[in-house]
DSSP file (Angstrom, degrees, kcal/mol; ACC not computed):
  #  RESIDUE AA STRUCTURE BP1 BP2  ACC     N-H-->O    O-->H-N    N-H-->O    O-->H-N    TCO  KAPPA ALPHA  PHI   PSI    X-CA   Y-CA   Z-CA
    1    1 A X              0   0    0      0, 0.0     2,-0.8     0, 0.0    34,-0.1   0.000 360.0 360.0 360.0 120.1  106.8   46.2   95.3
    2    2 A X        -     0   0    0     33,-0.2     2,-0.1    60,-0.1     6,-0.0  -0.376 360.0-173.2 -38.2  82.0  106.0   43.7   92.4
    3    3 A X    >   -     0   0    0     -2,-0.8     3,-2.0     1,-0.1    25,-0.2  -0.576  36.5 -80.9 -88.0 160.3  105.6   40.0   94.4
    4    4 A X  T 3  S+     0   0    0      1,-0.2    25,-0.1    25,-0.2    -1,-0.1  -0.472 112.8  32.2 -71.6 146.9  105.1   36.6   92.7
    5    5 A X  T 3  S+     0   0    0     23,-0.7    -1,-0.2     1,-0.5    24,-0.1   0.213  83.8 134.4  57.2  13.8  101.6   36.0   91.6
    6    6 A X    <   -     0   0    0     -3,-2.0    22,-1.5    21,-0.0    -1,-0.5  -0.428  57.2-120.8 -80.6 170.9  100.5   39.4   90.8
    7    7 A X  E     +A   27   0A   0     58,-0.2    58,-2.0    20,-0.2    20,-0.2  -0.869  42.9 169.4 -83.5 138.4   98.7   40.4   88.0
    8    8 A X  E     -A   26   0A   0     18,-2.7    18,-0.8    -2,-0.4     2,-0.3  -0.796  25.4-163.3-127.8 171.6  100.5   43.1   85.9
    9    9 A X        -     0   0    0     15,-0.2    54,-2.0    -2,-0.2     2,-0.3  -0.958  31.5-106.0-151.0 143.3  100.4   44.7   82.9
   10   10 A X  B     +C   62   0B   0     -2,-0.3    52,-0.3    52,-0.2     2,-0.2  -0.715  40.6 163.5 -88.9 151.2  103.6   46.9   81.1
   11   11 A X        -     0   0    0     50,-0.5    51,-0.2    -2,-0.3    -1,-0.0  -0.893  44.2-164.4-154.2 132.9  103.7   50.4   80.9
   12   12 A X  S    S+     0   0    0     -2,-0.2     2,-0.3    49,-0.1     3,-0.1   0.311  84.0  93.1 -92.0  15.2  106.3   53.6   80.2
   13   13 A X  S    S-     0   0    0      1,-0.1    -2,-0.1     2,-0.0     0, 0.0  -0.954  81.3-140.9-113.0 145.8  103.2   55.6   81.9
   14   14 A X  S    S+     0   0    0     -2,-0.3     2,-0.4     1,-0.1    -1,-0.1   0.916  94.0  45.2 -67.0 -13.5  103.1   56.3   85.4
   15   15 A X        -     0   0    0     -3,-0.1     2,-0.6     2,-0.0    -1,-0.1  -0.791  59.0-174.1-114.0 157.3   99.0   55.5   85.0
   16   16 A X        -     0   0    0     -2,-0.4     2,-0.3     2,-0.0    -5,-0.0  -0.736   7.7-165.5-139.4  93.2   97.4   52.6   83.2
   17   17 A X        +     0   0    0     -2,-0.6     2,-0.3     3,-0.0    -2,-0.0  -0.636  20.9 158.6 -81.3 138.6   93.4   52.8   83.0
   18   18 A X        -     0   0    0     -2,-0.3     3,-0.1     4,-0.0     5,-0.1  -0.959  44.9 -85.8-138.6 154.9   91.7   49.4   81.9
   19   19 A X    >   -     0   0    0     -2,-0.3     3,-1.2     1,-0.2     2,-0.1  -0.327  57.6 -82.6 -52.4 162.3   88.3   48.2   82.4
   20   20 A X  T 3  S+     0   0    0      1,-0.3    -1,-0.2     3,-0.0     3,-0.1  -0.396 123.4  16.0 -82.8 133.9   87.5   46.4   85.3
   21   21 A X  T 3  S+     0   0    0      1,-0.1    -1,-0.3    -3,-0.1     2,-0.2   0.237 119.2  71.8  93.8 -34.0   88.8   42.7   84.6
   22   22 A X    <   +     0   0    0     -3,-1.2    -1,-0.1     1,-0.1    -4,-0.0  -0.669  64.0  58.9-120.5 160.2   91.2   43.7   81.4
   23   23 A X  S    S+     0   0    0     -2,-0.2    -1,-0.1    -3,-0.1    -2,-0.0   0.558  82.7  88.2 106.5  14.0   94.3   45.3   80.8
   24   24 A X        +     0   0    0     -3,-0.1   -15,-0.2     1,-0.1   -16,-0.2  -0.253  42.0 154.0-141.5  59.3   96.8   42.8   83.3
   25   25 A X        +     0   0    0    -18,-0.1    18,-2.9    17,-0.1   -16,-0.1   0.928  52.6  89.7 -35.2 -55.1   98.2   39.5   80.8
   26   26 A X  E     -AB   8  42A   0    -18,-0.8   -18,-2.7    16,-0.2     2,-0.3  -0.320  61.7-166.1 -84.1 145.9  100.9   39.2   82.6
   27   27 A X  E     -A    7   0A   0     14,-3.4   -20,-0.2   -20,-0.2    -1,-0.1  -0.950  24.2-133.9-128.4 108.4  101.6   36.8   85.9
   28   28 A X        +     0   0    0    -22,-1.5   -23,-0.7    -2,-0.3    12,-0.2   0.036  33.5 165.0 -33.9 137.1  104.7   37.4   88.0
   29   29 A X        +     0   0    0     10,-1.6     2,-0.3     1,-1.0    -1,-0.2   0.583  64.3  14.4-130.6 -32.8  106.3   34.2   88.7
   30   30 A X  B     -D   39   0C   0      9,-1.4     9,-1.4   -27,-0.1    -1,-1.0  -0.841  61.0-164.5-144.6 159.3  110.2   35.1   90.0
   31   31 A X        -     0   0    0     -2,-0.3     4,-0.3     7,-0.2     7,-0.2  -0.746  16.1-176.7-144.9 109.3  111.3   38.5   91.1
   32   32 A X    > > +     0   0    0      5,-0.4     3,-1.2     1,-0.2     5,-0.7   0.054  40.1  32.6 -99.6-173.6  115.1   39.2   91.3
   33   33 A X  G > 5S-     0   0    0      1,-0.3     3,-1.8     2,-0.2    -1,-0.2   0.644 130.6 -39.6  -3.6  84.8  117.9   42.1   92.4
   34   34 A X  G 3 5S-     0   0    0      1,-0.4    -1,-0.3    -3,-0.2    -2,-0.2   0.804 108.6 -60.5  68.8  43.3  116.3   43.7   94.8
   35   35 A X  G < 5S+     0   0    0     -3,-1.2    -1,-0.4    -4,-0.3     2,-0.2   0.431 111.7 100.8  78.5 -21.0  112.8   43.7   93.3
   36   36 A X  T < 5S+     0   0    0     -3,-1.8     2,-0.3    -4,-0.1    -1,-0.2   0.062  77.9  59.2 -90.9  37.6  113.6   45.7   90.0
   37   37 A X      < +     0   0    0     -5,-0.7    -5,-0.4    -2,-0.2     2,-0.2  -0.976  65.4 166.2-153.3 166.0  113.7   42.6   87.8
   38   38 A X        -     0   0    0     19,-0.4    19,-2.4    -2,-0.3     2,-0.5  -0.985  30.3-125.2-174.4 144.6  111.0   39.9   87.2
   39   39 A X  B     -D   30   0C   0     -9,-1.4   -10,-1.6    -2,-0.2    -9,-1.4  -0.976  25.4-159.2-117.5 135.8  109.9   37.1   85.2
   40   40 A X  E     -E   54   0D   0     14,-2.4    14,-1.1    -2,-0.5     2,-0.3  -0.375  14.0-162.4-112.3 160.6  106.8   37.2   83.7
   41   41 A X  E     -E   53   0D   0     12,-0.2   -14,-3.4    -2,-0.1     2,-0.4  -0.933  34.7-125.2-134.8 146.3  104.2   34.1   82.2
   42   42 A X  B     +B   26   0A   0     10,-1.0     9,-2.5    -2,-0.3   -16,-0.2  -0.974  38.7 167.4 -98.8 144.4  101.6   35.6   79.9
   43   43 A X     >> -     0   0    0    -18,-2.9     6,-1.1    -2,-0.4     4,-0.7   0.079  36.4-130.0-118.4   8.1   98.0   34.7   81.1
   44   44 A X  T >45 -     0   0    0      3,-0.2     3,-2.3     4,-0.2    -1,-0.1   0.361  36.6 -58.9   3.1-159.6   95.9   36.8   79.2
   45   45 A X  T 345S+     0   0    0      1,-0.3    -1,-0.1     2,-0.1    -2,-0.0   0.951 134.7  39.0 -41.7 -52.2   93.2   39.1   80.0
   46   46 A X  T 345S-     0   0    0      1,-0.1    -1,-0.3   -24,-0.0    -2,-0.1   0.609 107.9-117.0 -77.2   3.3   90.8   36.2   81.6
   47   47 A X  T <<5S+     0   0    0     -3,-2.3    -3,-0.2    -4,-0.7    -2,-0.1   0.712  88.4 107.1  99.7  -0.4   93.7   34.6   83.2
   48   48 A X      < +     0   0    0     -5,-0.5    -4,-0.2     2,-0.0    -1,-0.1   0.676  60.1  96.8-104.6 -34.1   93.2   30.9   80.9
   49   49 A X        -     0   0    0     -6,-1.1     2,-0.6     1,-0.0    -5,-0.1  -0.021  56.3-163.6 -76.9 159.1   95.9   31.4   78.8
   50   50 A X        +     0   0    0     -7,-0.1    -7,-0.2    -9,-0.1     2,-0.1  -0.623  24.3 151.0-156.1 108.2   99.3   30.4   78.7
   51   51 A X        -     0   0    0     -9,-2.5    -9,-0.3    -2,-0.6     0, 0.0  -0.276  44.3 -42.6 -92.2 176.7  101.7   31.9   76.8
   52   52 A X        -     0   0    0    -11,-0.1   -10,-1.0     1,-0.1     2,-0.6   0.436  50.5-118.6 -51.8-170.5  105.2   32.6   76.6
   53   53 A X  E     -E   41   0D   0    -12,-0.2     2,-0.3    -3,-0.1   -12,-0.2  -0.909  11.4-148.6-121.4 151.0  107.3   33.6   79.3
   54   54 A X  E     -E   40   0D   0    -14,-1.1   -14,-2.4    -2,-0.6     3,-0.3  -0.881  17.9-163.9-128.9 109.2  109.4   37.2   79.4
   55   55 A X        +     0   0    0     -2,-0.3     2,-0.2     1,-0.3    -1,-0.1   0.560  68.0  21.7 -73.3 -28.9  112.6   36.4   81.4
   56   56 A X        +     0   0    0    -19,-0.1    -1,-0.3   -17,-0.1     2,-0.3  -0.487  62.4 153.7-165.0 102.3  113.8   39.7   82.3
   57   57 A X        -     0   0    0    -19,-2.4   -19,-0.4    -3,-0.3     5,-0.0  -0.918  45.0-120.7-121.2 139.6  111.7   42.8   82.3
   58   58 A X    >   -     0   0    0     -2,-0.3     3,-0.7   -21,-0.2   -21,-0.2  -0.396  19.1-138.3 -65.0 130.6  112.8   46.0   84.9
   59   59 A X  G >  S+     0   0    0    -24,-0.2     3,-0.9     1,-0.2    -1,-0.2   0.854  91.9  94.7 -47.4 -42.5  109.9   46.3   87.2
   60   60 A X  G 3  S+     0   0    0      1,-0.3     2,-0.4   -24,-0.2    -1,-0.2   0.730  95.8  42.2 -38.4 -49.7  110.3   50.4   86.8
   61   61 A X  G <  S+     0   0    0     -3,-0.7   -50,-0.5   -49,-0.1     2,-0.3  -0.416  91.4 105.6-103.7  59.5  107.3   49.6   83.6
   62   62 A X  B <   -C   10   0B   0     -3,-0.9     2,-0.7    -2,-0.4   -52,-0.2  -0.982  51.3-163.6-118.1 117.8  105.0   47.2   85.2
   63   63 A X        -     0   0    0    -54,-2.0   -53,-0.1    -2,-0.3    -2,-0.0  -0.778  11.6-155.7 -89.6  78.0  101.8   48.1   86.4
   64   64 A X        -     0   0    0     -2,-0.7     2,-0.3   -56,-0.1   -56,-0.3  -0.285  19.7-109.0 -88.3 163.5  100.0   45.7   89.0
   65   65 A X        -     0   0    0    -58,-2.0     2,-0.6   -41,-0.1   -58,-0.2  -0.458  23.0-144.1 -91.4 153.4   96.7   45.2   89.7
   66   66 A X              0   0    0     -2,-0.3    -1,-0.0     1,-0.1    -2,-0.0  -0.923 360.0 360.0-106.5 110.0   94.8   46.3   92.7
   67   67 A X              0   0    0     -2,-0.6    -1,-0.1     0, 0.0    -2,-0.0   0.413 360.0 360.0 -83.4 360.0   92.1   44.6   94.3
């Protein structure tokens, strides 16, 4: 399950290869009805940035990262 303060990245595949370090912009901030919905800050790659927000994206294409 997608919690606030992961890293994520979207994707319509169930696998998402990146380089180690890239490939996850996005930082979970709120996650809503029952976990499938989520608002998102973009961070970029390195995590410095701060970008707009996307207010309601279906978890179902979100990809988080694993450490």
């Amino acid at each position: 399950m997608i919690k606030p303060g992961q890293r994520v990245a979207q994707s319509h595949s169930l696998q998402y290869n990146t380089e180690k370090g890239k490939g996850f912009p996005w930082l979970v901030v709120d996650v809503w009805d029952r976990g499938e919905m989520a608002k998102l800050e973009w961070v970029g790659y390195d995590g410095k940035e701060s970008g707009g927000y996307a207010n309601a994206v279906l978890t179902n294409y979100l990809v988080k990262e694993f450490k």
